[in-house]
C-alpha positions in Angstrom: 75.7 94.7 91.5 76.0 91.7 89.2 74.7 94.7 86.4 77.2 96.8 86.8 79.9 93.8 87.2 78.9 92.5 83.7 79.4 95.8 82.4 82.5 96.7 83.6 83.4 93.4 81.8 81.9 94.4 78.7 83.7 97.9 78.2 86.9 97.3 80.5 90.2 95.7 79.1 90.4 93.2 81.3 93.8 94.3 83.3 92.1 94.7 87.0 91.1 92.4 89.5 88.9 94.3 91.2 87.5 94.0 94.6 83.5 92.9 94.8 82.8 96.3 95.6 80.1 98.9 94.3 81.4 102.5 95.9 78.3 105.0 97.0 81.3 107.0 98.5 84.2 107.4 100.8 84.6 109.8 103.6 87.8 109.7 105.6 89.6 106.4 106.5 85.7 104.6 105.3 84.3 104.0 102.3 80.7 102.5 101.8 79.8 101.1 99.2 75.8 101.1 97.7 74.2 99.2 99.9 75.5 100.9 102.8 78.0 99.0 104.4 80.9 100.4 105.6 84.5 99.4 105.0 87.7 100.2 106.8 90.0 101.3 104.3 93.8 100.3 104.9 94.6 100.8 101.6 93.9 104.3 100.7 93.7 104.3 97.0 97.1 103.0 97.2 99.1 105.4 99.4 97.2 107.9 97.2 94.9 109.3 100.0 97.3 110.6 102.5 94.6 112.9 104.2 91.8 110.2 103.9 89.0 110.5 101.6 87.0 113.5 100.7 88.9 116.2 103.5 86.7 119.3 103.4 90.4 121.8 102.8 91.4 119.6 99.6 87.6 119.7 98.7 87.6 123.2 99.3 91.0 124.2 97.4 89.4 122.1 94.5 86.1 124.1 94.1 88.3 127.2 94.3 90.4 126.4 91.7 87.6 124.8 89.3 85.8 128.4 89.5 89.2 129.9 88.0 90.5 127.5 85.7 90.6 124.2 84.7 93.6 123.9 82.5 95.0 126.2 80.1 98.5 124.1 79.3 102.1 124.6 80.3 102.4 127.9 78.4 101.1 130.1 81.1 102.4 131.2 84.1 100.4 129.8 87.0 100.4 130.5 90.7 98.7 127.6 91.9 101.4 125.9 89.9 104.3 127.8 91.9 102.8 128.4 95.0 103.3 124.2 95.2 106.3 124.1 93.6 107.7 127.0 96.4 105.8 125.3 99.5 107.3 121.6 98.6 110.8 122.7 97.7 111.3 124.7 100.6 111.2 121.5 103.2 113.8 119.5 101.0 117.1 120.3 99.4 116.0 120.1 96.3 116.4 122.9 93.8 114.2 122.4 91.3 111.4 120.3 90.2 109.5 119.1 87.0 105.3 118.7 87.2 104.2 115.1 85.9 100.6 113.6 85.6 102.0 110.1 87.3 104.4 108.1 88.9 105.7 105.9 85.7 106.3 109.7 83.9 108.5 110.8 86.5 110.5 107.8 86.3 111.0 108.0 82.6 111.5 111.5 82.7 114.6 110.4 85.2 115.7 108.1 83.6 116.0 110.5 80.3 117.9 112.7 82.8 120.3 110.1 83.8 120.8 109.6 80.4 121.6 113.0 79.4 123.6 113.7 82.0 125.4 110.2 81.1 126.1 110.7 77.8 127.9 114.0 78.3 130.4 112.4 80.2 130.3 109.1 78.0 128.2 107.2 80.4 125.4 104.7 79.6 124.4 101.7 81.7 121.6 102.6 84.0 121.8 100.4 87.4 118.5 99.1 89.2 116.8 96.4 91.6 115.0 93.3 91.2 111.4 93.5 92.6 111.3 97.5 92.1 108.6 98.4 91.1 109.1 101.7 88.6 105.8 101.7 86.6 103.7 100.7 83.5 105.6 102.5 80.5 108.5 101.1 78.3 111.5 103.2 80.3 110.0 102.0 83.6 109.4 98.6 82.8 113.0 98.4 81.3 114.1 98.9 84.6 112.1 96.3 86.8 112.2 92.1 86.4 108.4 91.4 87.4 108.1 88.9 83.8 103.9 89.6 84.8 104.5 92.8 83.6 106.8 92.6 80.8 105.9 89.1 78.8 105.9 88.9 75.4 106.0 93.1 75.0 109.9 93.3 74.7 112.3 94.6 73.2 112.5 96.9 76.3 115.5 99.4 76.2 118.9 98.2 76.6 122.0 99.1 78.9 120.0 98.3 81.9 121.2 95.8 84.8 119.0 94.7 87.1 120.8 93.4 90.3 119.9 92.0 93.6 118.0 93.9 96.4 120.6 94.4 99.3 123.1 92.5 97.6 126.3 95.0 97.2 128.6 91.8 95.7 126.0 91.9 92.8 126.2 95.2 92.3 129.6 95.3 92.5 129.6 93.1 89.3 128.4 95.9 87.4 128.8 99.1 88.5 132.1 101.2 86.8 133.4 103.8 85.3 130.4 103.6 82.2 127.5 104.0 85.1 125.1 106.7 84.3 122.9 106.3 87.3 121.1 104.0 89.5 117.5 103.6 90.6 116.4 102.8 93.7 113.3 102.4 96.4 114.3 102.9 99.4 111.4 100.8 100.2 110.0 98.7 97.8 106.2 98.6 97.5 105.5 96.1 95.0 109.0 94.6 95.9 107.2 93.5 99.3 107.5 96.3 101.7 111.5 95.8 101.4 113.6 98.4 102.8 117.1 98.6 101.8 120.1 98.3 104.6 122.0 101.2 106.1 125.1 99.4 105.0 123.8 98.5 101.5 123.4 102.6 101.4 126.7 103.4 102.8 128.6 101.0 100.4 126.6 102.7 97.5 127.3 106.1 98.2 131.3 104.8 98.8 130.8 103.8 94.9 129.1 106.8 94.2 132.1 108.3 95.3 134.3 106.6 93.5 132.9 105.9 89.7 131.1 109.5 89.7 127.1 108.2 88.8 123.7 109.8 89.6 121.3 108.2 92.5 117.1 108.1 91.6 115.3 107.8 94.3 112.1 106.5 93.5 110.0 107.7 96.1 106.2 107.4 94.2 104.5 105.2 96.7 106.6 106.5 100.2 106.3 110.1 100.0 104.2 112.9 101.9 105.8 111.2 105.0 104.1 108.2 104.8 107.0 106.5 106.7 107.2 109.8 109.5 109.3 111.4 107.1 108.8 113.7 103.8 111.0 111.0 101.7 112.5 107.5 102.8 115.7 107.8 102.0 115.6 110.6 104.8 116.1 107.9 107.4 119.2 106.7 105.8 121.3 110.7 106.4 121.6 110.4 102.3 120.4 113.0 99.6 119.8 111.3 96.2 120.7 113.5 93.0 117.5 112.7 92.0 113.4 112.0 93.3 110.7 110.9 91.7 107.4 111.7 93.7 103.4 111.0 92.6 100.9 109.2 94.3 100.1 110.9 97.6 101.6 113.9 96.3 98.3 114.7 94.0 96.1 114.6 97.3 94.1 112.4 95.0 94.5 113.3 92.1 97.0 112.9 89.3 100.1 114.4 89.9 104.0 113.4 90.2 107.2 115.5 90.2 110.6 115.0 89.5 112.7 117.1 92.1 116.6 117.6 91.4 119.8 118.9 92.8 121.0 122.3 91.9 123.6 120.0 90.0 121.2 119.6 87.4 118.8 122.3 87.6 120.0 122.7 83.9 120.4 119.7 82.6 117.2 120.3 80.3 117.0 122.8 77.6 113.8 124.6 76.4 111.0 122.4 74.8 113.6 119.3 75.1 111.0 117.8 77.7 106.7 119.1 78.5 103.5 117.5 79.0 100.0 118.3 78.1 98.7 117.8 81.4 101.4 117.9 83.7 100.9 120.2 86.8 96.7 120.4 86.5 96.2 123.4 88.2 93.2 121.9 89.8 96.0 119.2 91.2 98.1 121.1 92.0 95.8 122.5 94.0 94.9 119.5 95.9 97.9 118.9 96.3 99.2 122.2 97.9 96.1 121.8 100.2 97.1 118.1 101.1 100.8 119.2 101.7 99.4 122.1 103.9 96.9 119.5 106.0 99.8 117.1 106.9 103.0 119.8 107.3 104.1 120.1 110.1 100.7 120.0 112.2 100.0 116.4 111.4 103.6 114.7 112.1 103.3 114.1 115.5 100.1 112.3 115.6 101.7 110.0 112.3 104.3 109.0 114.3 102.4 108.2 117.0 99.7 106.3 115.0 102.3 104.3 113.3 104.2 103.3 116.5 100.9 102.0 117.6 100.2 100.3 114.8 103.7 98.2 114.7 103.0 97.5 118.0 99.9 95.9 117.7 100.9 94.0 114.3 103.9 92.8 116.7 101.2 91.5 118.9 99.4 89.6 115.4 103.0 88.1 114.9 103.6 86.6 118.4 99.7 85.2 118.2 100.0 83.9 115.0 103.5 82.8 114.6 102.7 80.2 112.4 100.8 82.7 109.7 102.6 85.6 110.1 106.4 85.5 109.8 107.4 89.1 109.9 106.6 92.5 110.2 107.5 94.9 107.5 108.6 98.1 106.4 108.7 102.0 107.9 105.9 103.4 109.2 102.5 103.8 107.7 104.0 102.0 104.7 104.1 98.2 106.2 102.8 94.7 106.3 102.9 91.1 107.1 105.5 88.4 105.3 103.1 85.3 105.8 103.6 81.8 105.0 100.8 82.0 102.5 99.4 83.5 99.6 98.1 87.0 101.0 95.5 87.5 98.7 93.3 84.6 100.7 93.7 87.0 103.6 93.0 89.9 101.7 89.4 88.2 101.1 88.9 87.2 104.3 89.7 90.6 105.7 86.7 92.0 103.3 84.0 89.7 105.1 85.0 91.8 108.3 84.3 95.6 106.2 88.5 95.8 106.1 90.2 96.6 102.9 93.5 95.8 102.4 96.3 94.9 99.4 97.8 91.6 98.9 101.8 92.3 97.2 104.9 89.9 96.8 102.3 87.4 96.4 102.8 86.7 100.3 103.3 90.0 101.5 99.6 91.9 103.0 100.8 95.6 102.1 99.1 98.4 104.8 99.7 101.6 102.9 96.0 103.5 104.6 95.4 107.5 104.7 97.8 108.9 107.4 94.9 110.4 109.1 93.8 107.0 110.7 93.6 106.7 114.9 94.1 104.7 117.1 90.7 103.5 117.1 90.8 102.4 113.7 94.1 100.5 114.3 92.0 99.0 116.7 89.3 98.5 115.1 91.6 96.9 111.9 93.7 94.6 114.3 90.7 93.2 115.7 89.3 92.3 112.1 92.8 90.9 111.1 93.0 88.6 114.3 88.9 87.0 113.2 90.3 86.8 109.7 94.0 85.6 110.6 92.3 82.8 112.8 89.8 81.9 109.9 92.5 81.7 106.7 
C-alpha cells in the first residue's frame, strides 16, 4: 500500500486528498479494497453511481456498444446518441439538449448561452449564489466565491454578481433590466446540502417576470432523481429556461447535458459550439442503460429508502444533539450540519468500513448509489452512532 501511495505522489499533481484506500473493486453499494475488506459506500463516486457499482445491464449495454464503436466524433449520426437524447427528453419539458463530457462544460456552455441570448437583447450581468458550487473551469469558477478554488488564478470573467443564498434583499440589489440570467442549485452540494426556500423561488420567478432574464438550473450533482425526483427544482412547481445535468447522468462514466426550452432550441448556430468527446457513444450508452434501471421501476423503492434514511438520521440528531445540529437536504442527497469539522467524522466513519464525504467544512454530505436498502441504512446508522460517540 505504502508503494503505491508513494507513487501516486510521485506522478500525481498533488490536487486530491485521497482516502487510505487501495480499490480491488466495487460491486453494488460495496467496494473492497486489496486486502479484502469491505466498505460501505455512502458516497457513490460522488452522486456519480446512481445504480451502485458495476450493475450487470450498464455493464452489459457497455460491452455492446464497445463491439460497435468506440468513438468516431460528433460528425456522424449516432443512435445510441439519440436513442438517450429521445428517452431523457421525453420525461421533462425540455426540448432540446446539448451532449457534454462533464458537469463544469455544461455550465460554461450555459453560461455562453445566457450570454448569447443576453446580448441580443442588450443584456449582460449574469446573477449567481455564494457557496454554489459550478465547477473547475474559468466560466464556472467566475461564478462561485469558494477563494480555495480561485486564489491567485484571477482575472476571472467579469459582469458576474455573486449574492447571498436565500437572501432575496441581496438579490434585489442587483438584479434589473441589464440581467442576462441567473444560476442556481436548487440544492447546493458543495454549498452544504443547502436547499433554496419556496419563497426565495416564488420571489425569483416574480422578478423573472418582471426584468425578462433566463434561470440555469444547475442540476450536476441532484439529478437522475436523486432527491425522488428527475431534477430538484421539480419540488418547487418551477421550470428553469435552462439545466445543466452530468454526474449521475453518465451511469459512471463521463457525460453531462445541457437541456433547454423550446425558447432557445436555436439560440446556437452551426459549428458556433462542439466537443471532441462530448456524447461518447459508449456513455451514452451507460447512461441510457442507467436511465432505463431507475425509470420508473425504481422510484418507489427510492422514496421509500430515503424516508427511512431521514428517519433514522432524525433518530442520530435526537441522540447526539450536541454533535449533530441538523439534518439536511432532499432525499438521497443529505447530511449532518455538526458542530465540528466533518472530516474527523469522515475518518472515524472509515475505521467502521463506511465511506462518506466531509463538505462545508462541517457539513457530512450522504450522496450513496440510489440502489441502497434498508439494510444498508442500517447497517450505515449503526456505524455512524460507534463513530459519532467516538469523535
Amino acid at each position: 500500500m505504502e508503494y503505491l501511495i508513494e507513487k501516486e505522489r510521485e506522478f500525481f499533481l498533488q490536487t486530491y486528498k485521497r482516502l487510505p484506500i487501495i480499490v480491488d473493486y466495487a460491486k453494488g453499494t460495496k467496494i473492497y479494497d486489496i486486502y479484502g475488506n469491505e466498505y460501505l459506500d455512502f458516497l457513490g463516486g460522488i452522486a456519480v453511481n446512481v445504480v451502485g457499482h458495476s450493475h450487470p445491464e450498464v455493464i452489459s449495454a457497455i460491452e455492446d456498444q464497445i463491439h460497435r464503436y468506440m468513438h468516431l466524433s460528433n460528425y456522424f449520426y449516432q443512435d445510441v446518441q439519440i436513442n438517450y437524447a429521445s428517452r431523457f427528453l421525453e420525461v421533462t419539458k425540455y426540448d432540446k439538449l446539448f451532449f457534454t463530457n462533464s458537469g463544469t462544460e455544461a455550465n460554461e456552455g450555459a453560461l455562453k448561452i445566457v450570454r448569447r441570448w443576453g446580448n441580443q437583447r442588450q443584456k449582460n450581468k449574469v446573477i449567481s449564489f455564494a457557496g454554489g458550487f459550478h465547477g473547475r473551469t474559468y466560466g464556472s469558477l467566475s461564478l462561485m466565491d469558494k477563494p480555495q478554488y480561485k486564489e491567485l488564478m484571477d482575472p476571472f470573467l467579469d459582469g458576474i454578481s455573486i449574492v447571498e443564498y436565500n437572501d432575496i434583499q441581496s438579490f434585489k440589489k442587483v438584479v434589473g433590466f441589464d440581467t442576462a440570467g441567473v444560476f442556481l442549485e436548487f440544492l447546493q452540494g458543495e454549498g452544504g446540502l443547502r436547499k433554496v426556500s419556496q419563497e426565495f423561488v416564488d420571489e425569483l420567478w416574480e422578478l423573472k417576470s418582471k426584468y425578462n432574464f433566463l434561470v440555469v438550473a444547475d442540476e450536476v450533482q441532484s439529478c437522475m432523481f436523486r432527491t425522488g425526483k428527475l431534477f430538484a427544482f421539480e419540488h418547487y412547481n418551477v421550470v428553469p429556461d435552462v439545466v445543466t445535468v452530468a454526474k449521475g447522468f453518465g451511469g459512471g462514466l463521463p457525460l453531462g447535458a445541457i437541456l433547454v426550452q423550446s425558447h432557445l432550441k436555436d439560440i446556437f448556430e452551426r459549428g458556433m459550439h462542439g466537443t471532441t468527446f462530448g456524447g461518447n457513444p459508449v456513455a451514452c450508452a451507460a447512461g441510457l442503460a442507467t436511465f432505463n434501471v431507475l425509470y420508473p421501476k425504481m422510484i418507489p423503492q427510492i422514496l421509500e429508502v430515503s424516508e427511512y434514511l431521514w428517519k433514522r438520521l432524525t433518530e442520530v440528531q435526537n441522540k447526539f444533539p450536541s454533535k449533530v445540529l441538523e439534518v439536511r437536504g432532499i432525499g438521497l442527497m443529505c447530511g449532518l450540519l455538526l458542530n465540528f469539522e466533518a472530516i474527523r467524522l469522515v475518518e472515524k466513519l472509515l475505521e467502521f468500513k463506511i465511506i462518506a464525504n466531509a463538505t462545508a467544512r462541517n457539513v457530512l454530505r450522504l450522496v450513496p448509489p440510489l440502489v441502497i436498502t434498508i439494510e444498508d441504512v442500517d447497517k450505515f446508522i449503526l456505524g455512524l452512532e460507534n463513530a459519532l460517540s467516538k469523535v
